[in-house]
N, C-alpha and C positions, 0 to 999 in steps of 0.2 A: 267836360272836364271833371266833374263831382263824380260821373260812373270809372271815371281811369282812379279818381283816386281811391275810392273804395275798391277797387280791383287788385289795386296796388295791397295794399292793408291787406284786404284776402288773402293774397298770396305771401305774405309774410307770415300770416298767423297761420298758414297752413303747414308752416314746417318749425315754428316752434310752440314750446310749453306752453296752455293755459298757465295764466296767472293763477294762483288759488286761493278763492272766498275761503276762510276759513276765518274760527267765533273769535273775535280780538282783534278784529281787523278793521283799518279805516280805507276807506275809499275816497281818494280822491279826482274828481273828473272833470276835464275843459273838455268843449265841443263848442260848435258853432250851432244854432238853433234856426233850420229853417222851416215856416210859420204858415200854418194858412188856412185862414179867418172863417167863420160865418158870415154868409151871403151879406144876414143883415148888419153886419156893423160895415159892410161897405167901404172895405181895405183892401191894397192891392196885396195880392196873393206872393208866396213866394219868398217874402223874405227874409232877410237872413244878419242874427246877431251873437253875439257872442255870450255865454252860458257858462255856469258852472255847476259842480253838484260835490257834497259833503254827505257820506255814507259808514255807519256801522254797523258788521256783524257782529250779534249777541249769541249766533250758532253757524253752525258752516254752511246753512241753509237760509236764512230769516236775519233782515237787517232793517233798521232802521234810514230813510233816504232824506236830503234836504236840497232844492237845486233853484237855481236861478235864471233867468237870464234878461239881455236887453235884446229887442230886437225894434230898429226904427222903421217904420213904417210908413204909407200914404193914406190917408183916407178919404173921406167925402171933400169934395170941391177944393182937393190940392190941399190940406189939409197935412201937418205932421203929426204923427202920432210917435210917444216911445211903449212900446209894448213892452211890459216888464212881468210875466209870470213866474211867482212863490210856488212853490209845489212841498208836502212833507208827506210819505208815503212809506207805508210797510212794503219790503221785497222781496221775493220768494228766489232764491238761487236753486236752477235744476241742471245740475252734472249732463251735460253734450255729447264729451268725448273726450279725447287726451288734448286736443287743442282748442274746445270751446265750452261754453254753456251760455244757457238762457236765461236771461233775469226775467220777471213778473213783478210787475207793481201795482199799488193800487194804494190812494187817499185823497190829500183834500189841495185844490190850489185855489188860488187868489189873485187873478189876474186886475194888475193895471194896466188904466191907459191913459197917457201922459200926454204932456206939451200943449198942443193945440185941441187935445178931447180932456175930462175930467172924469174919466171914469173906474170903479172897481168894482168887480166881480168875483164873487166867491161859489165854489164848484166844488165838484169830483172831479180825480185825476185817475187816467189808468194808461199802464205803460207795458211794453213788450219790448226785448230785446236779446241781443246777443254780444257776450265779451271772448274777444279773441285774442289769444294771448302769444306778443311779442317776446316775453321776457320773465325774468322770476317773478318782476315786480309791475309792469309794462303791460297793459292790455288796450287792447282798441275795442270800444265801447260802440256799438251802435243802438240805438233809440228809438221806436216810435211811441206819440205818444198821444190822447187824445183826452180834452177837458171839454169837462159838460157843465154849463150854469144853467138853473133851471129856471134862476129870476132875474136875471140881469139887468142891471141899470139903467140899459140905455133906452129901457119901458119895449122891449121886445119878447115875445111869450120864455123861448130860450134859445139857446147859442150853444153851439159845438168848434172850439179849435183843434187842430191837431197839425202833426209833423214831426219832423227828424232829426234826430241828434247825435250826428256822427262826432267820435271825439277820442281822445285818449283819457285811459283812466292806471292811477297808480295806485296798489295795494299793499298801504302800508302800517309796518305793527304787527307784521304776522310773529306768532309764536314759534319760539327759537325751541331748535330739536322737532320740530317735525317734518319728519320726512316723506315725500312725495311717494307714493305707491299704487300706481291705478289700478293693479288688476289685485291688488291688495292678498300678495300673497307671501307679506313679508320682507321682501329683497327689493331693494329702493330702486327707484325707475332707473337711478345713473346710474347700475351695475344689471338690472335686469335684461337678461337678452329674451328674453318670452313676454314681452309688458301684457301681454294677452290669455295669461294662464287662466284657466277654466277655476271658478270657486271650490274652492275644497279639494285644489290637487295639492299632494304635497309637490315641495320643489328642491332644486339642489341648491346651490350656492348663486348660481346663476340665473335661477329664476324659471326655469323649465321643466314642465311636469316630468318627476318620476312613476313611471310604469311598475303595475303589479303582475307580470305577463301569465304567469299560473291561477293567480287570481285567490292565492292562501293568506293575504294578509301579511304577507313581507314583501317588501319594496324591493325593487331589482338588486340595487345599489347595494343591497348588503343582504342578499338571500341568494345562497349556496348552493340551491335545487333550485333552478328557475322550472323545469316542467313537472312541480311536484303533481303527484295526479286529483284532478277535484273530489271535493271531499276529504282528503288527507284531514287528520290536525298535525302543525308543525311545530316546530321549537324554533328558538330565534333566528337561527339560519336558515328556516323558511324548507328545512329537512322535513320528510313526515317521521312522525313518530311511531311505534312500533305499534301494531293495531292490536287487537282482541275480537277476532274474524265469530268463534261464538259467544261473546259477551258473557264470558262468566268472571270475569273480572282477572283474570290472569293474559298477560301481553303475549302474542304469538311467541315472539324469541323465547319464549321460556315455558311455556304449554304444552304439557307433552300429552297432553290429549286436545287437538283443536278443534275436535266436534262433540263438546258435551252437549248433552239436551240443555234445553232452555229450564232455568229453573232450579236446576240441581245444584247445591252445596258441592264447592272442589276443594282438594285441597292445596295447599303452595305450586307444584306441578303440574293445576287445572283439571285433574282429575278428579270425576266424581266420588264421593263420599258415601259409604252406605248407606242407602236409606233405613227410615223405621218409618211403617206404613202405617202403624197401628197405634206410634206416638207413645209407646211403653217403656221405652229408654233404650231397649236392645234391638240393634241393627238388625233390619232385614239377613244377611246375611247369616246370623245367631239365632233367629226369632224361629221356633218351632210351631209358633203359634204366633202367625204376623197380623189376626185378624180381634187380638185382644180387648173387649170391652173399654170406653175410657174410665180411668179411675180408680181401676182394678188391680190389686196387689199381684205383681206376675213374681216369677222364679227368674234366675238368669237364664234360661233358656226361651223368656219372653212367653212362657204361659200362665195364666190366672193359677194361683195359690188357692184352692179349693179349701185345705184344710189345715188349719197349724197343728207342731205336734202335740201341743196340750188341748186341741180343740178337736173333735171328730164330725162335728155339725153345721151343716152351715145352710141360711135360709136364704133362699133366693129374691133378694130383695125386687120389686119390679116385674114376679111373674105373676101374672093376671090372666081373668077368663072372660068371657060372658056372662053377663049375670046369668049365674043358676046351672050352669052349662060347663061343658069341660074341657071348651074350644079357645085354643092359647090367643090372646092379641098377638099381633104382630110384632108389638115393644117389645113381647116376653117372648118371643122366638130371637129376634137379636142380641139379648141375654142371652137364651141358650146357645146358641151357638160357638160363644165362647167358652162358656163348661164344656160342652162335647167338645169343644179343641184340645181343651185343658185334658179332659180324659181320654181323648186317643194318643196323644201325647207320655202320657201317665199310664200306662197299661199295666201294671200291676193296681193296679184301684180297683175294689167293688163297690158298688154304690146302695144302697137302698133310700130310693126316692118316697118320700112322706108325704100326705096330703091333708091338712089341717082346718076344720073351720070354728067359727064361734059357737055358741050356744042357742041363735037364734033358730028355730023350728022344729023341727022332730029328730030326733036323734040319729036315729034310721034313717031318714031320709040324708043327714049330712054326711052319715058315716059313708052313704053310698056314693053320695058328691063327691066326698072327697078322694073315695078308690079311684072313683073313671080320672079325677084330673089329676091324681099322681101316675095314673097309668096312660095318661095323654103324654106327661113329660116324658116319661119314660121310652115313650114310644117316637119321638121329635128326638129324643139324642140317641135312639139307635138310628133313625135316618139320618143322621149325620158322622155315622159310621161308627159309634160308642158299638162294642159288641152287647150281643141281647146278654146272654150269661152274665155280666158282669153286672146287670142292673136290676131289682127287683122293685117292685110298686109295693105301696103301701096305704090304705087309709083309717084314717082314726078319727076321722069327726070331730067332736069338739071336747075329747078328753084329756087332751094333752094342752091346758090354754099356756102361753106364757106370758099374759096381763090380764087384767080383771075384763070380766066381759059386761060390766054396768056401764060402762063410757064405750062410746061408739070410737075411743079411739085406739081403746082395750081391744075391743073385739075388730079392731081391722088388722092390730097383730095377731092378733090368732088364726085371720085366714090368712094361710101360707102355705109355699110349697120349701120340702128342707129335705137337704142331702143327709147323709148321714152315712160313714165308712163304717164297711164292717168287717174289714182286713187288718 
């Protein structure tokens, strides 16, 4: 009879709502408690009293428990007993399903034993169950549940009871405005037709995930290209937007040049800009001389300004040799090279190249220094196509100083190499 009637209960809780534990809640529960003893207290097994139990959730998961019940019993030599266990226990509520969950309990009871015994017992209680829910408010409670005393009374080492507590329980106090949503995706179960939408889908009115079938980040429902192509970026109708195929910052629709090199300044129509190679202000295109020294005062035709017209001299700041020797460093050949741009450029120029040094050593000996490395320059900017005619060598040793040669910083202007126009 007791398996038909849980059977029964089963199948009602199977087609309606959990009741739902939620924090502010009171529980109230009747069952019937059927009981059955340790060996040693020597009671007949089996039986069954009537129970109740007094519950609050302080969260939607964790409640406070308090339950009773009597249950009469036989014991030793035909003996009455009334068996009456106190229980007060913390309860862990874990979400099942749409029609159940599982309580966990665990704390302390206090078993009496009455009438014809004089006995009480104080333990641990631990409980497992499942509440299945007829109703908004209505649930069928089922029990087990099992008490351990470790000193018991009745001068035996210790005792274990346990059994079942089939019952109904009513949940009442729940907080007004909240609404039921299991698959918690906003649209309340009583209008939801998808109660089972995946987390994190959006949904429509009805509760049913909406699709991103391009996969651009607009929702079907209101994107107007549904096969935009991957990778696109779109605008709110899920359109793509008009691209920039070589990335120079100007949109195909409007680029009328769509294969700039990477890199290149365009301008409003994506078209490259002229370059300046040499960083002197005048575009490659105007640059006579695109390979300009940095720093260098050029002409608007983008070559070094050799000579102003109140100046005819100019010292080549940066051209150096080998000590003692008349062989250009390499720094001072990248110097020149920008003079000889300047004067291939400049063809009416003639030049007479100068070679300068201090006072230190023999006079003779400097004056001859300084001939071979004015005529070392001289001979590095006809290789770079300065015509010979137009350039003459010069050297003068240390008679022309332009700082004093006592300070070694005197005499390191005085070694130098200088132009000087003679047209």
């Amino acid at each position: 009879m007791r398996r038909r009637v849980l059977s029964l209960l089963a199948t009602l809780a199977a087609v309606s709502p959990a009741a739902a534990q939620q924090a502010g809640t009171f529980e109230v529960g009747l069952f019937p408690q059927v009981s059955y003893f340790d060996k040693t207290l020597i009671m007949v097994q089996g039986r069954t009293g009537p129970g109740a139990r007094l519950g609050y959730f302080f969260t939607d998961h964790l409640g406070l428990e308090a339950e009773a019940a009597w249950v009469p019993a036989e014991g030793a030599n035909v003996s009455h007993v009334s068996y009456i266990p106190l229980r007060a226990r913390l309860a862990l509520n874990v979400p099942g399903g749409e029609h159940y969950n599982f309580v966990f309990g665990a704390g302390y009871v206090h078993s009496l034993y009455k009438r014809d015994y004089d006995l009480s017992d104080g333990g641990v209680t631990a409980s497992a169950g499942v509440r299945l829910g007829i109703g908004e408010v209505t649930a069928v409670r089922i029990n087990l549940y099992g008490d351990y005393m470790p000193s018991p009374d009745n001068g035996k080492d210790n005792n274990f009871n346990w059994g079942i507590q089939p019952g109904l329980s009513f949940l009442l106090g729940q907080p007004s405005g909240k609404v039921r949503d299991k698959d918690g995706d906003g649209v309340p179960d009583a209008v939801d037709e998808c109660k089972n939408t995946p987390t994190g889908d959006k949904v429509d009115a009805k509760g049913c995930t909406i699709k991103d079938s391009d996969g651009d980040g607009v929702m079907d429902d209101v994107d107007q290209c549904k096969d935009t192509p991957a990778g696109d970026k779109v605008d709110a109708k899920g359109c793509s937007l008009p691209k920039d195929a070589d990335g120079d910052g100007v949109m195909d629709d409007v680029d009328q040049c769509k294969d700039t090199p990477a890199g290149d300044k365009v301008d409003a129509k994506g078209c490259s800009l002229p370059k300046d190679t040499d960083g002197d202000g005048v575009t490659d295109d105007k640059d006579r001389c695109p390979h300009t020294p940095a720093g260098v005062k050029v002409d608007e035709e983008g070559c070094q300004v050799l000579f102003e017209k109140t100046k005819k001299s100019l010292i080549l700041e940066g051209v150096n040799f080998a000590t003692g020797k008349a062989d250009l460093t390499p720094e001072s050949q990248a110097i020149l090279d920008g003079v000889a741009e300047s004067l291939v450029a400049n063809e009416e120029i003639k030049v007479q190249v100068g070679g300068h040094t201090d006072n230190t050593g023999s006079a003779a000996v400097n004056k001859r220094l300084s001939a071979a490395r004015a005529e070392s320059v001289r001979q590095y900017l006809v290789s770079k196509g300065v015509a010979a005619g137009r350039l003459t060598a010069a050297g003068f040793g240390p008679s022309k100083p332009i700082a004093s040669n006592k300070t070694a910083a005197g005499r390191a202007q005085n070694r130098r190499v200088e132009l000087t126009r003679v047209n």
